[in-house]
N, CA, C and O of each residue as an XYZ file, in Angstrom:
548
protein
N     -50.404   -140.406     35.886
C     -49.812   -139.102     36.036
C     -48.445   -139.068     35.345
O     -48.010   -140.143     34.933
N     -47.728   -137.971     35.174
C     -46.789   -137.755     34.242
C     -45.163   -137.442     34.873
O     -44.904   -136.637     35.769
N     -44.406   -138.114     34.305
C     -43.000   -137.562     35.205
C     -42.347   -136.286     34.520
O     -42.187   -136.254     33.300
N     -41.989   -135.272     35.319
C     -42.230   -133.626     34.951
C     -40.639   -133.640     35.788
O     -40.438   -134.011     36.944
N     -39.382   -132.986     34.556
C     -38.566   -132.739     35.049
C     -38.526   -131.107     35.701
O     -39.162   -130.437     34.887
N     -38.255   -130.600     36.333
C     -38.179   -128.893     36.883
C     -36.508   -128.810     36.949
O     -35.804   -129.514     37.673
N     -36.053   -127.801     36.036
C     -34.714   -127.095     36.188
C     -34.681   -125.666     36.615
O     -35.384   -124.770     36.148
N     -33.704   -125.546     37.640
C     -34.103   -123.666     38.129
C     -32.500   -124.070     39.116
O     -31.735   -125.017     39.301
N     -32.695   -122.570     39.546
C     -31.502   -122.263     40.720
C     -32.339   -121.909     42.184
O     -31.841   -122.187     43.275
N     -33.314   -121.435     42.083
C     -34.265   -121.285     43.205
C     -34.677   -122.273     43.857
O     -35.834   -122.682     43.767
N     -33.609   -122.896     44.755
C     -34.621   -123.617     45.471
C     -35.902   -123.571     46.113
O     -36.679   -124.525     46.064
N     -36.283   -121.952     47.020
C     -37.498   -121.909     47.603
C     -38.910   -122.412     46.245
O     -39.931   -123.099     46.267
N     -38.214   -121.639     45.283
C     -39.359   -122.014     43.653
C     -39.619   -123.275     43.491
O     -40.710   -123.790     43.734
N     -38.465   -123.947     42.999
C     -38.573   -125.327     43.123
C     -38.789   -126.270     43.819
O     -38.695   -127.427     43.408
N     -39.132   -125.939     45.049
C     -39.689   -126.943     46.129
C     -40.714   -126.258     46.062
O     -41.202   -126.817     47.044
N     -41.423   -125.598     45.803
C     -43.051   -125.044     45.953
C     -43.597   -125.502     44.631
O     -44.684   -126.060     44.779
N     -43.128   -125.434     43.204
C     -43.315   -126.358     41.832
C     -43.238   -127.718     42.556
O     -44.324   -128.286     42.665
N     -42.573   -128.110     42.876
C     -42.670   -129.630     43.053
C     -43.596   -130.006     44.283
O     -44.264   -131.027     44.119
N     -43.717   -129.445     45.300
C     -44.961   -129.897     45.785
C     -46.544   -129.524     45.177
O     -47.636   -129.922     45.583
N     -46.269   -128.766     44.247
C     -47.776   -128.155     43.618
C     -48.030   -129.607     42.704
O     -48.907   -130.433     42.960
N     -47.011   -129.699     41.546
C     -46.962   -130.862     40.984
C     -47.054   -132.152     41.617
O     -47.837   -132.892     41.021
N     -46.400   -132.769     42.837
C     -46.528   -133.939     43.569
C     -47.651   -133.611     43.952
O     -48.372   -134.365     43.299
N     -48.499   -132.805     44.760
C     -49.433   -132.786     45.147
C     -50.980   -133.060     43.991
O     -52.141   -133.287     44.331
N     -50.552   -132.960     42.975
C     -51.423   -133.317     41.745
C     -51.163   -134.469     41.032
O     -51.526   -134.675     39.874
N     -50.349   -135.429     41.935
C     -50.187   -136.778     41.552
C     -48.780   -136.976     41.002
O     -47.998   -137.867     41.335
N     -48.588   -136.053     40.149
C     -46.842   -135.962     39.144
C     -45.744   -136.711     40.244
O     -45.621   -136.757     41.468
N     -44.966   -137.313     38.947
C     -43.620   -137.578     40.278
C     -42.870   -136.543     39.707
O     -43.255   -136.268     38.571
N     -42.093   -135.994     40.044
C     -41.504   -134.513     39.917
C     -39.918   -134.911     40.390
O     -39.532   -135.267     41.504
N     -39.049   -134.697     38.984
C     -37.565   -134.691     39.116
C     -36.544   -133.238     38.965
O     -36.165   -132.878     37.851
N     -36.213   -132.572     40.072
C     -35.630   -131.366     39.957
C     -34.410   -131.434     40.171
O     -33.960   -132.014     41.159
N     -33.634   -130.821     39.230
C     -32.098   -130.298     38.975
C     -31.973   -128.882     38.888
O     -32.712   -127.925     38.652
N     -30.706   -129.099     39.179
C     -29.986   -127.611     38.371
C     -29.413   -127.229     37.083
O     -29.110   -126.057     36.861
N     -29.253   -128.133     36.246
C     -28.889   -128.304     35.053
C     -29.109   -129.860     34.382
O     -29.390   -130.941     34.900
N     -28.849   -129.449     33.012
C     -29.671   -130.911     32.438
C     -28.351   -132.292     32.801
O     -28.503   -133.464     32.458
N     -27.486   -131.907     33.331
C     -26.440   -133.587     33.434
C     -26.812   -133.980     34.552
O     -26.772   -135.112     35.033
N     -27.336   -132.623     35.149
C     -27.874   -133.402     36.826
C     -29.442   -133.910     36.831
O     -29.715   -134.693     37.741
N     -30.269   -133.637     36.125
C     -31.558   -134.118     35.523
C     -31.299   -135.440     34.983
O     -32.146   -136.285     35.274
N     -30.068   -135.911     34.078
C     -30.045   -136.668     33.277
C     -29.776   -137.882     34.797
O     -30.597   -138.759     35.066
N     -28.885   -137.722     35.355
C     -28.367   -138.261     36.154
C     -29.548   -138.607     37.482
O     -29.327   -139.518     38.281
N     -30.591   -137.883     37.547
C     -31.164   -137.850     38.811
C     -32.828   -138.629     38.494
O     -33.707   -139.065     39.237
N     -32.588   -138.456     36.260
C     -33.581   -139.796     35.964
C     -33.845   -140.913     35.792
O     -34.856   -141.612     35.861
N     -32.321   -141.095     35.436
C     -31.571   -142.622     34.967
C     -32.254   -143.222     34.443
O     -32.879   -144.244     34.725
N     -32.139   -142.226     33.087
C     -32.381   -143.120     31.759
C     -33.712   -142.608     31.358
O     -34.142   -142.886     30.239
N     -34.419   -141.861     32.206
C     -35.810   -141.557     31.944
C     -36.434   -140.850     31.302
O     -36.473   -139.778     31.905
N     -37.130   -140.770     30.141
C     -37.484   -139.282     30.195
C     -38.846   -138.559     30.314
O     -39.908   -139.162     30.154
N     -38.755   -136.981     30.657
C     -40.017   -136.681     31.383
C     -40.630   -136.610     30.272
O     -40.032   -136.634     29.197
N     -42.556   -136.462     30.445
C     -43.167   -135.837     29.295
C     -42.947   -134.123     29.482
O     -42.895   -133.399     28.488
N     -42.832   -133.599     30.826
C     -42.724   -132.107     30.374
C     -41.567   -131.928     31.592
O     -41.305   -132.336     32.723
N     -40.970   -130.849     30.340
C     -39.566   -130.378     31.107
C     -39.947   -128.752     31.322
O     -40.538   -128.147     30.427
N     -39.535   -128.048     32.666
C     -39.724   -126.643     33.068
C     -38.970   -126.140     32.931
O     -38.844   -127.180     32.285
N     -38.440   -125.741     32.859
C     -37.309   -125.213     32.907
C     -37.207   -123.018     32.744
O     -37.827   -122.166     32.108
N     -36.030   -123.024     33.767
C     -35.942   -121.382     33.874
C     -35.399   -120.814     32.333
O     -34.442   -121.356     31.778
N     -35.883   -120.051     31.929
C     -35.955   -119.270     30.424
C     -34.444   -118.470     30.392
O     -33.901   -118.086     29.356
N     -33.858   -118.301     31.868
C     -32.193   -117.873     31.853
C     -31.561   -118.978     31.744
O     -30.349   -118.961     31.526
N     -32.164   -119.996     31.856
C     -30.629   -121.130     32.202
C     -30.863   -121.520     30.252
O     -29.915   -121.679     29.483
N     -31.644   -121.558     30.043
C     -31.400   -121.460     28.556
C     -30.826   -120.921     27.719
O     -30.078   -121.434     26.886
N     -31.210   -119.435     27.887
C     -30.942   -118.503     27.376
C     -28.949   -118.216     27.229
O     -28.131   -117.990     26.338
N     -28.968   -118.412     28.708
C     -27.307   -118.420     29.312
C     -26.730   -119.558     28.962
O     -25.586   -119.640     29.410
N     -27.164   -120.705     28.171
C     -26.623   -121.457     28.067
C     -25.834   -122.343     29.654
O     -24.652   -122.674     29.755
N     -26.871   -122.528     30.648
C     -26.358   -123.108     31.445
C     -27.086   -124.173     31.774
O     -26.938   -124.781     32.834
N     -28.107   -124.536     30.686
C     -28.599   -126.328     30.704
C     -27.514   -127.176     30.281
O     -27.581   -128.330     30.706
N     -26.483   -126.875     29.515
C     -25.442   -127.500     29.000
C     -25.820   -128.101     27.782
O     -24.990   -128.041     26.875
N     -27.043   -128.748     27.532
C     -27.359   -129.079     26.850
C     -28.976   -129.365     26.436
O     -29.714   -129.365     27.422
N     -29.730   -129.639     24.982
C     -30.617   -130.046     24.824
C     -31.333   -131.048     26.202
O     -30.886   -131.991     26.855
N     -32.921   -130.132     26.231
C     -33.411   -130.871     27.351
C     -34.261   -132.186     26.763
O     -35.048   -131.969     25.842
N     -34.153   -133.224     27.157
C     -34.936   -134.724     26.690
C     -35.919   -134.994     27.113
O     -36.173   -134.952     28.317
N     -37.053   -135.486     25.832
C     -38.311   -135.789     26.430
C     -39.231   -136.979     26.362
O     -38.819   -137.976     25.770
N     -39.872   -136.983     26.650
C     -40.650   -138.197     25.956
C     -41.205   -138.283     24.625
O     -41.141   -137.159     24.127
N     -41.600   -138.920     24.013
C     -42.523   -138.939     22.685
C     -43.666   -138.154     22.809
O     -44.514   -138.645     23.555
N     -44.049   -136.684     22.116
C     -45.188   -136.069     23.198
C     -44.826   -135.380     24.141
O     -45.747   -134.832     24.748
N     -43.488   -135.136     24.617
C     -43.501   -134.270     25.987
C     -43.285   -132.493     25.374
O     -43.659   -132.069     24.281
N     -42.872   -132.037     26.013
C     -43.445   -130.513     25.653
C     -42.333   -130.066     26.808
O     -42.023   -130.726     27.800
N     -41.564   -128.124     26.212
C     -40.853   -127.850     27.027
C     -41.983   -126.937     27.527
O     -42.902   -126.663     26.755
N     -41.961   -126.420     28.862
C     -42.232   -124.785     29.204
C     -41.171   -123.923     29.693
O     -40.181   -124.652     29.628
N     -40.761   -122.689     30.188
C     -40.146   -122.408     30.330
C     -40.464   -120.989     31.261
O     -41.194   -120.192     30.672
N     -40.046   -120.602     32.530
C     -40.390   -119.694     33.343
C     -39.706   -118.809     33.805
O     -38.517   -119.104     33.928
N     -40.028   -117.725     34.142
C     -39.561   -116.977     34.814
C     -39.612   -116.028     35.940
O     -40.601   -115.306     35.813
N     -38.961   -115.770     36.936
C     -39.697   -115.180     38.322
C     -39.524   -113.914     38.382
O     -39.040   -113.281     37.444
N     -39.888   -113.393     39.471
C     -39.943   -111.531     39.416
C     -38.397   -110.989     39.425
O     -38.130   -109.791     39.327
N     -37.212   -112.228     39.582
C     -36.143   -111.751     39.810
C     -35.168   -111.610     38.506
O     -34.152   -110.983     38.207
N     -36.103   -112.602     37.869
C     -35.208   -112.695     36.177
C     -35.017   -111.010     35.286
O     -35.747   -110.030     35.140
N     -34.003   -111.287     34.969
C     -33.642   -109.774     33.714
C     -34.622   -109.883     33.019
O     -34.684   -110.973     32.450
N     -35.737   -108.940     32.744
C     -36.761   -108.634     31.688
C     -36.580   -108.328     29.917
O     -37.408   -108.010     29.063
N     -35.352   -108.546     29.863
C     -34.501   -108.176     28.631
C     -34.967   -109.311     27.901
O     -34.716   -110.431     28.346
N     -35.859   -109.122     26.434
C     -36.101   -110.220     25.893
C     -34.050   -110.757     24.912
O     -33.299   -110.031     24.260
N     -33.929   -112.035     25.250
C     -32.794   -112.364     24.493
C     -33.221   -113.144     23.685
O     -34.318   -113.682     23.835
N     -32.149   -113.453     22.272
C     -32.659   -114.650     21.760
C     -32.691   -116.189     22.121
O     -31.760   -116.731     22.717
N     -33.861   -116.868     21.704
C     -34.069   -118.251     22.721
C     -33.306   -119.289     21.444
O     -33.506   -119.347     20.231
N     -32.411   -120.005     22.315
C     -31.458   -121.162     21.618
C     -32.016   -122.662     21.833
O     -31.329   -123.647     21.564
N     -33.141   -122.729     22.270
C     -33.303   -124.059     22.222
C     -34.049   -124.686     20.867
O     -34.916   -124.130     20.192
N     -33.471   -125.979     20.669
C     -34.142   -126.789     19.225
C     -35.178   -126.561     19.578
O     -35.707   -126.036     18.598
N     -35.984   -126.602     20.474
C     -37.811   -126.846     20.567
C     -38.487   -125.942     20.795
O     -38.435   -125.668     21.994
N     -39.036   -125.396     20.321
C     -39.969   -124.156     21.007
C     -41.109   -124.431     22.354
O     -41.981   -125.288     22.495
N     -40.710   -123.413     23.145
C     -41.584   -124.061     24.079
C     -42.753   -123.790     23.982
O     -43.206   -122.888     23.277
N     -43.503   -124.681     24.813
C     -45.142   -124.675     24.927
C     -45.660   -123.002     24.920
O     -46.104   -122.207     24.091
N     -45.245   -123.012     26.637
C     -45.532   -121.547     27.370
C     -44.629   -121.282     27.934
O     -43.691   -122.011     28.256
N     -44.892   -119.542     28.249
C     -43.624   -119.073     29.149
C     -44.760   -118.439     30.462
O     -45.719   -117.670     30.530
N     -43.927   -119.333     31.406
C     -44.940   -118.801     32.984
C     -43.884   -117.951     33.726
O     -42.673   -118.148     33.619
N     -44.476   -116.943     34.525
C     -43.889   -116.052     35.427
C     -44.785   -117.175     36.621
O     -45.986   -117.397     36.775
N     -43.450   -117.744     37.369
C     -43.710   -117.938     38.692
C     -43.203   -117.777     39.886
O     -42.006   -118.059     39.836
N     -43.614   -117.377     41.218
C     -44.594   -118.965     40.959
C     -46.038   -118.031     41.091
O     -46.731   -118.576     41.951
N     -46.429   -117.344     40.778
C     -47.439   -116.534     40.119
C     -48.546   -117.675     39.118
O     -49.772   -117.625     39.219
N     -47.989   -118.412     38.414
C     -49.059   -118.669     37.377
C     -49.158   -120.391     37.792
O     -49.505   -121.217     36.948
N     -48.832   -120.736     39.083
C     -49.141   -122.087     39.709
C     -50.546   -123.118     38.510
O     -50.633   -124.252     38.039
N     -51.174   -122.153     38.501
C     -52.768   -122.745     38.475
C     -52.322   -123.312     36.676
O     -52.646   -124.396     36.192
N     -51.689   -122.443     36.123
C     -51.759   -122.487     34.821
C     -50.619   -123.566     34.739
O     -50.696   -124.337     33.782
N     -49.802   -123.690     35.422
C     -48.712   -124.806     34.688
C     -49.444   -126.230     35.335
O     -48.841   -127.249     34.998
N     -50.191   -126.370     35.878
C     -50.882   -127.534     36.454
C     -52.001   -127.467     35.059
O     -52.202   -128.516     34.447
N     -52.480   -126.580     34.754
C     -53.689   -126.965     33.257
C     -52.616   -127.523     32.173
O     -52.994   -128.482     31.500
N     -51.232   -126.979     31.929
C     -50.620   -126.969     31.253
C     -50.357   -128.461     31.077
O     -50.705   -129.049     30.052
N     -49.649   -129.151     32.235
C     -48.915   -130.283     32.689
C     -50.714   -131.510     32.086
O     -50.517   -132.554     31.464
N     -52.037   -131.101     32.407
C     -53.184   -131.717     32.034
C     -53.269   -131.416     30.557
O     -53.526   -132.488     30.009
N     -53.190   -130.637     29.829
C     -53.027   -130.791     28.195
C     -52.281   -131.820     27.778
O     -52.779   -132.826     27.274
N     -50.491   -131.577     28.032
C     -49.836   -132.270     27.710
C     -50.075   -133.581     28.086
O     -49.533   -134.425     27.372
N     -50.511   -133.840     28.694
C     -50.578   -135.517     29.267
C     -51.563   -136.398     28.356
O     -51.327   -137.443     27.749
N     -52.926   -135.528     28.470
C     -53.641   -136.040     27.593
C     -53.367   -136.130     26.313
O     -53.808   -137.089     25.681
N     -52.519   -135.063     25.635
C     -51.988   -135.247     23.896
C     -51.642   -136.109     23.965
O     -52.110   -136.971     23.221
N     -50.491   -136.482     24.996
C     -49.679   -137.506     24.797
C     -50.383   -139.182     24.977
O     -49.765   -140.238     24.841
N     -51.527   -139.046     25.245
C     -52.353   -140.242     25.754
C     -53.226   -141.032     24.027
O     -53.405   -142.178     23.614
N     -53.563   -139.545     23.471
C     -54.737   -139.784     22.282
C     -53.459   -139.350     21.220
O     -53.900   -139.173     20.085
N     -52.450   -139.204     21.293
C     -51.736   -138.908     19.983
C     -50.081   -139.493     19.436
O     -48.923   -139.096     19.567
N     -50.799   -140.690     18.747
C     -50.195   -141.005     18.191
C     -48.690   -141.962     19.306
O     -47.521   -142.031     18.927
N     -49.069   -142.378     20.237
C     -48.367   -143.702     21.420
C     -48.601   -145.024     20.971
O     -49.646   -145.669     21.066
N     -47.735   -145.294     20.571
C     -48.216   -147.216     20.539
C     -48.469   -147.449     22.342
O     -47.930   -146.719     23.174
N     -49.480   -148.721     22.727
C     -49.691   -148.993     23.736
C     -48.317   -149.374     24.403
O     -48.255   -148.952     25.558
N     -47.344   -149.970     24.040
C     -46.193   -149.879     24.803
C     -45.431   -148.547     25.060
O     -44.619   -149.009     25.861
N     -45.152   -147.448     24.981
C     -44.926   -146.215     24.732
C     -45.960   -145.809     25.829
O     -45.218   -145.389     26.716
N     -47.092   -145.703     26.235
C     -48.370   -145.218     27.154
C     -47.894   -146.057     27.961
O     -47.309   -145.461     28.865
N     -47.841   -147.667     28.129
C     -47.323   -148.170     29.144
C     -46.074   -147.831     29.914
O     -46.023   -147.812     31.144
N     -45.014   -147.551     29.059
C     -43.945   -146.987     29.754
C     -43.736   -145.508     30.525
O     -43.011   -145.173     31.461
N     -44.700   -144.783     29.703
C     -44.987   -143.522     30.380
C     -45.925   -143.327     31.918
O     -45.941   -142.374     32.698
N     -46.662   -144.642     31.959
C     -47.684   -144.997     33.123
C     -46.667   -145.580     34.141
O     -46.717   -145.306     35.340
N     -45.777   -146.371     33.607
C     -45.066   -147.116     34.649
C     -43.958   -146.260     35.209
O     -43.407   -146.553     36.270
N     -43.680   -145.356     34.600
C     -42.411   -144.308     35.487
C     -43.175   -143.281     36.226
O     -42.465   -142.481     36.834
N     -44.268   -143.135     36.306
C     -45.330   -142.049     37.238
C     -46.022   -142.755     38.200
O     -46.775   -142.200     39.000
N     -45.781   -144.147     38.174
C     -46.499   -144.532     39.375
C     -45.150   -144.986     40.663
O     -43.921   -145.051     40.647
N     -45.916   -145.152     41.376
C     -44.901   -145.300     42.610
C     -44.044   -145.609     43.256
O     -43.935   -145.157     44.395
């Protein structure tokens, strides 16, 4: 299973993402911004980062989010976010953009794509090993 960072300000959101995700095996690392992610992985990095599409936008990740070789951003938003499309500043384009926690089902297919790319594409076996050994227990 895959280690999946979640960034948001919602806690009720983010404890319902992270038990959807833990409950599907993921170990699941949630912050509020990326120094507290960085800090709360030590040293790690996820294959998929979530992250809220305002804290981007607002520039309040602080910085580029880090991934694995293969990891993939998504990026969400809830019924409470400004509907105002802005322009998106991050180096990476993300995967998908989910309205949640509405689209539960879909960021769990999502989180199963990415894992598998990252399994058949292009990992030296040490690289798959290290990604196996930070998701298990």
């Amino acid at each position: 299973m895959a280690l999946i960072l979640v960034i948001g300000s919602d806690p009720a959101l983010l404890e319902g993402v992270s038990q959807a995700l833990g409950g599907a095996g993921h170990q699941v690392t949630v912050a509020h911004d990326v120094p507290e992610a960085m800090e709360n992985l030590q040293g790690l990095r996820p294959l998929l980062a979530i992250v809220n599409r305002d804290h981007l936008v607002n520039g309040l990740t602080g910085s580029a989010v880090p991934l694995a070789k293969g990891g993939a951003l998504v990026t969400y938003r809830t019924s409470d976010d400004d509907k105002r499309s802005a322009a998106f500043p991050a180096r990476r384009a993300p995967l998908a953009e989910l309205q949640l926690p509405l689209e539960r089902q879909r960021l769990l297919a999502l989180v199963k794509v990415v894992e598998d790319r990252a399994k058949t594409c292009g990992h030296t076996p040490e690289e798959m090993d290290a990604i196996e050994d930070t998701t298990q227990g």
